[in-house]
C-alpha positions as CSV (number, residue, x, y, z in Angstrom):
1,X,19.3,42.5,16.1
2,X,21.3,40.6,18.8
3,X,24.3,41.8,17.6
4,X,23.3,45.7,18.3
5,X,22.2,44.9,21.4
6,X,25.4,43.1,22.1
7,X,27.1,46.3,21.0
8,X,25.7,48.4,23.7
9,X,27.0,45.7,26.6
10,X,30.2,46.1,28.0
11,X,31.3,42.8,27.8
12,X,29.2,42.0,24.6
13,X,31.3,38.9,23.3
14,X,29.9,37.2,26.2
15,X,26.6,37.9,25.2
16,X,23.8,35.6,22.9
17,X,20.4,35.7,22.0
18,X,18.0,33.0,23.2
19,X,14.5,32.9,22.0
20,X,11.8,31.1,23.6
21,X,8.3,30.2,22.1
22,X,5.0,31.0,23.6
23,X,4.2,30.1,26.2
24,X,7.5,29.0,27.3
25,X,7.1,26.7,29.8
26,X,5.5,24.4,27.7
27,X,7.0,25.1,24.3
28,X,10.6,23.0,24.0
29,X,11.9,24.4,21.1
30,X,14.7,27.6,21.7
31,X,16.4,29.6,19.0
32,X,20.0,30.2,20.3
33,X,21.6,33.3,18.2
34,X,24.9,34.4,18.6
35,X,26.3,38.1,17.9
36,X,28.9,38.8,15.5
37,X,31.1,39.6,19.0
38,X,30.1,36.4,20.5
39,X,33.4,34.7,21.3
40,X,33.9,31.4,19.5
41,X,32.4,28.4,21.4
42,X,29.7,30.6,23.5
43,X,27.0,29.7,21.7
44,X,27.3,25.5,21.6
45,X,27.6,25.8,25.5
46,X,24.4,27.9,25.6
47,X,22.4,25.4,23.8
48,X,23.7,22.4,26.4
49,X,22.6,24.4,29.1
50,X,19.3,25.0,27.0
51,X,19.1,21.3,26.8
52,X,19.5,21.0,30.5
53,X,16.3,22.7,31.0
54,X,14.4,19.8,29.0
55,X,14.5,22.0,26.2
56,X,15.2,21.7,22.3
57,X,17.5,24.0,21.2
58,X,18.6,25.2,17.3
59,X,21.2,27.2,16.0
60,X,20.2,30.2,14.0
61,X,21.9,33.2,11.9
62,X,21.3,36.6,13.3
63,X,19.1,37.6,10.8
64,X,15.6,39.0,10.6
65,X,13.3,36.6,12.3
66,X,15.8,34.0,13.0
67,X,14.5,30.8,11.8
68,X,11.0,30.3,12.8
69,X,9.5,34.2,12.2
70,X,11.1,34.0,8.8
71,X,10.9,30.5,7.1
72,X,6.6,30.4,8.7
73,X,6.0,33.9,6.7
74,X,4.5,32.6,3.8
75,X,1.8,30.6,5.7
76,X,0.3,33.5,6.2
77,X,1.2,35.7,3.3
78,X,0.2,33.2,0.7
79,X,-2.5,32.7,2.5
80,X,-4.0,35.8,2.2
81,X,-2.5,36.5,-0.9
82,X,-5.0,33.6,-2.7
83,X,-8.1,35.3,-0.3
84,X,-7.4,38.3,-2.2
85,X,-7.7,37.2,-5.6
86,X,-11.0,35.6,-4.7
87,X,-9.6,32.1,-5.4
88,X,-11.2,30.9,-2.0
89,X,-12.3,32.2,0.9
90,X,-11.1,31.6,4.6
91,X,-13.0,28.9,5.8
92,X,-11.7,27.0,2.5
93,X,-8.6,28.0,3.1
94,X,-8.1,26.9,6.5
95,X,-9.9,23.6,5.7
96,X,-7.3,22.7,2.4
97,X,-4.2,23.6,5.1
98,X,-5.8,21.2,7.8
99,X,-7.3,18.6,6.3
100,X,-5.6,18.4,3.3
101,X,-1.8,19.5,4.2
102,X,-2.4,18.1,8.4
103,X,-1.2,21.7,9.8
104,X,-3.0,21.6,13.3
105,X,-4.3,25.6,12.3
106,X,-5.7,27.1,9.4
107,X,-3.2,30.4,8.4
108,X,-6.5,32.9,9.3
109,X,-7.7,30.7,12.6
110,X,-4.0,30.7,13.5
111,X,-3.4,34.1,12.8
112,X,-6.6,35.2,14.7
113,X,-5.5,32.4,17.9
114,X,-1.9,34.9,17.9
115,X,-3.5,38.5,17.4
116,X,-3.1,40.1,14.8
117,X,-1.6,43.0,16.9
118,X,1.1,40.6,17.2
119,X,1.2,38.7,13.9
120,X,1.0,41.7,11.3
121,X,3.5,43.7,13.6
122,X,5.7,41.2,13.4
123,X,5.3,40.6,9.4
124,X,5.9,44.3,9.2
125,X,9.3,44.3,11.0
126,X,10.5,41.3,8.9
127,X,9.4,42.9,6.0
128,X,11.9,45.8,7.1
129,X,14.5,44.4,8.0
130,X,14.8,42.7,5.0
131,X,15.2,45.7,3.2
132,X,11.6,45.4,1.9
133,X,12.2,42.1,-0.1
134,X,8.6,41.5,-1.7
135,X,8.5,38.0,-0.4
136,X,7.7,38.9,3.0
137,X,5.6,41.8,2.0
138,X,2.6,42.7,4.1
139,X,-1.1,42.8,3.4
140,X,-3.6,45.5,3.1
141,X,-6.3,43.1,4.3
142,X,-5.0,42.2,7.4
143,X,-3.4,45.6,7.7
144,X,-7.1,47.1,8.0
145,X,-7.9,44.6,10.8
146,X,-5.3,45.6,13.0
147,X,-5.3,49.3,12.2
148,X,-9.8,48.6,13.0
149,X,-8.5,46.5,16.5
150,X,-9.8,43.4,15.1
151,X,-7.0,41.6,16.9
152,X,-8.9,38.2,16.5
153,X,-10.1,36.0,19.2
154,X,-8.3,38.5,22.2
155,X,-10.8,41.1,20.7
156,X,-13.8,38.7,19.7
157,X,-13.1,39.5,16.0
158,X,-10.4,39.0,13.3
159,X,-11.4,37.0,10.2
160,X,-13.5,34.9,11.9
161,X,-16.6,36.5,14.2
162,X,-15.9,35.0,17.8
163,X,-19.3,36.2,19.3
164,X,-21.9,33.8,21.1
165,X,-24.0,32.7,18.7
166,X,-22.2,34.2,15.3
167,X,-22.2,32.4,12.2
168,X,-19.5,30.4,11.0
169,X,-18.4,29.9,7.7
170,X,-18.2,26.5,5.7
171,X,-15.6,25.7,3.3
172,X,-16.2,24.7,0.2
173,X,-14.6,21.3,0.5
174,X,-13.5,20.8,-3.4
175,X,-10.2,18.8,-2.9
176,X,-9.0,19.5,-6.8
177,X,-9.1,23.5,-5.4
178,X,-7.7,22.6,-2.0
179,X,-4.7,21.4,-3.4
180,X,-3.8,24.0,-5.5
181,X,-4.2,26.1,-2.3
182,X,-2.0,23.9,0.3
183,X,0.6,23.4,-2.8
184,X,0.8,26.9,-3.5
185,X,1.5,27.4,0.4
186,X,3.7,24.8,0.6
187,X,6.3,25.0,-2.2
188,X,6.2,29.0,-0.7
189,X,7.0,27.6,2.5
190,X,9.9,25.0,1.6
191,X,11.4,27.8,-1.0
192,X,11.5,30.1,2.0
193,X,13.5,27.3,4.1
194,X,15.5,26.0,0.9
195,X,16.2,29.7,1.0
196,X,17.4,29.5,4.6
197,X,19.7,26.9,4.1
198,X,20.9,28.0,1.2
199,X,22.4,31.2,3.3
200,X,23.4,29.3,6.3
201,X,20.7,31.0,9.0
202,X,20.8,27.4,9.9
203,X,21.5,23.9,9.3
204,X,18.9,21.0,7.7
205,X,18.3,19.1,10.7
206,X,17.7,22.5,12.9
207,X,15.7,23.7,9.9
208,X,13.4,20.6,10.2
209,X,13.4,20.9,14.4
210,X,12.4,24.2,14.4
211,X,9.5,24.3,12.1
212,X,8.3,21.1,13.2
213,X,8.7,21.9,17.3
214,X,8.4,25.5,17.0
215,X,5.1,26.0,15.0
216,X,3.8,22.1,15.2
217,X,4.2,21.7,11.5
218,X,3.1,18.0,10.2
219,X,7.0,16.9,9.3
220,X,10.1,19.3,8.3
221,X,9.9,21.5,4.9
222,X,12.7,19.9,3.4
223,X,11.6,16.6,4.0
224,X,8.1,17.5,2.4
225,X,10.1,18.7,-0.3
226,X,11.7,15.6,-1.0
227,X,8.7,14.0,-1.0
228,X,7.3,16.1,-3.4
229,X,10.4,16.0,-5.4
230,X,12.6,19.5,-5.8
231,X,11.9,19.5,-9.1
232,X,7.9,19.6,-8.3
233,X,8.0,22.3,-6.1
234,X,10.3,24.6,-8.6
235,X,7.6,24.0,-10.7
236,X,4.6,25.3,-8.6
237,X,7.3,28.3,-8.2
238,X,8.3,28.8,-11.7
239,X,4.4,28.7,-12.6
240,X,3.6,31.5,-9.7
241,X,6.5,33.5,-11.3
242,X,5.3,33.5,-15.2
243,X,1.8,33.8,-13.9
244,X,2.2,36.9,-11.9
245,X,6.1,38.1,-12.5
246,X,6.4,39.1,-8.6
247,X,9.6,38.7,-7.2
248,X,8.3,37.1,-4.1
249,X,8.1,33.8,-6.5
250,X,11.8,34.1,-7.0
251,X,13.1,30.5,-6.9
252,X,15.7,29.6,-4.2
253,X,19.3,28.9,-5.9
254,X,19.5,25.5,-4.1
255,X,15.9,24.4,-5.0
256,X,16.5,25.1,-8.5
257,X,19.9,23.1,-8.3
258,X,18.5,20.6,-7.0
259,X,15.4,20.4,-8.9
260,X,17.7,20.3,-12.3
261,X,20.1,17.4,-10.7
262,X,17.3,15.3,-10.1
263,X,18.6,15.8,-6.2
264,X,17.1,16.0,-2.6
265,X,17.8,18.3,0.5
266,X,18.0,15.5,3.0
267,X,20.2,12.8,0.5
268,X,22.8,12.8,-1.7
269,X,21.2,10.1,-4.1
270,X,20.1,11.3,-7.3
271,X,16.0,11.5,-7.6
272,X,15.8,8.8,-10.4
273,X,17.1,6.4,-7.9
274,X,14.8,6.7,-5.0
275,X,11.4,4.4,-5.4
């Protein structure tokens, strides 16, 4: 955490966490985290200077994977979570998340792109650090490719075969199944950020900035969620949950509040009102 690393400085309430995406010099969005000895007013000067550098700076909680790391877990979790029950396969997937949902990367070609050296380690710590909450659990399948060195396209394999001349596969382009998939994904995704803001790791607006600078999502969660309507996505949730019983479909407190006002995350007005 940046606060135990502040611990072992000398001076640690002059000290704060900034976290830059890869690769940095092209990537505008930072993650500024300040310690629980960070002195008061530290952190709002760090993001100006942040800004100074042409950058795009959030807020976030010191907590396990900040903002990004945390709130994008289910992108790949869910994903592989429906391979596994044999409810599609990976080129399908991919396909219902890109063409279907407008995320630039499938979960498994964008999981393959970052290494899965990387990726699954980094699902593993989260998975830790939060105490081994089931919602960002890791998976056996993509445990097995890392633990076999299929890292993915730095290796030549992952889930997809990145030799010359290796077969591809083709997705079974059935939209009535791709939207179950990129709805299942997606109210897993805006739970995890209703989730976020519901404990303060960081505001709406940086919410929305992170996820849509940081990992090039199509538009912010909570916006997609108030397209969708709160109530819509608890749903989806609530129909994961009676379907399977697994915690990790636990319903965020504010998603369900706002589901049974009738209420959005970006607006005050009531649901009912809104054309």
């Amino acid at each position: 955490s940046i606060t135990s690393i502040a611990a072992a400085c000398q001076r640690p309430e002059r000290f704060v966490g900034i976290h830059f995406f890869n690769p940095a010099p092209l990537m505008h969005l930072v993650e500024v985290i300040p310690a629980v000895q960070t002195r008061a007013g530290l952190a709002e000067e760090v993001k100006a200077l942040v800004q100074n550098w042409r950058k795009r700076p959030v807020l976030a909680q010191d907590t396990p994977g900040f903002i990004v790391n945390r709130v994008a877990r289910p992108f790949y979790g869910e994903a592989i979570r429906i391979l596994e029950e044999g409810i599609a396969d990976i080129a399908t997937i991919d396909w219902a998340l890109t063409e279907l949902g407008g995320f630039r990367m499938g979960p498994f070609a964008l999981m393959d792109f970052i290494g899965h050296d990387v990726n699954y380690r980094v699902t593993e710590s989260v998975f830790t650090a939060f105490f081994y909450d089931p919602r960002y659990r890791p998976s056996f399948t993509q445990k097995r490719l890392f633990e076999a060195g299929y890292y993915g396209r730095k290796t030549g394999r992952g889930f997809y075969d990145y030799a010359p001349g290796a077969p591809q596969p083709q997705p079974t382009k059935d939209e009535s199944l791709g939207y179950i998939i990129l709805n299942r994904v997606l109210a897993m995704l805006i739970n995890e950020a209703a989730e976020a803001l519901y404990l303060r790791v960081a505001s709406a607006p940086d919410l929305e900035l992170a996820m849509t600078t940081g990992v090039n999502y199509p538009q912010g969660l909570l916006a997609w969620a108030d397209e969708l309507t709160p109530l819509q996505v608890l749903a989806t949730l609530d129909g994961l949950y009676a379907e399977y019983h697994d915690d990790r479909y636990r319903a965020s407190p504010l998603l369900r509040r706002l589901g049974r006002n009738h209420q959005y995350f970006l607006s005050h007005e009531p649901a009912a009102t809104r054309q």
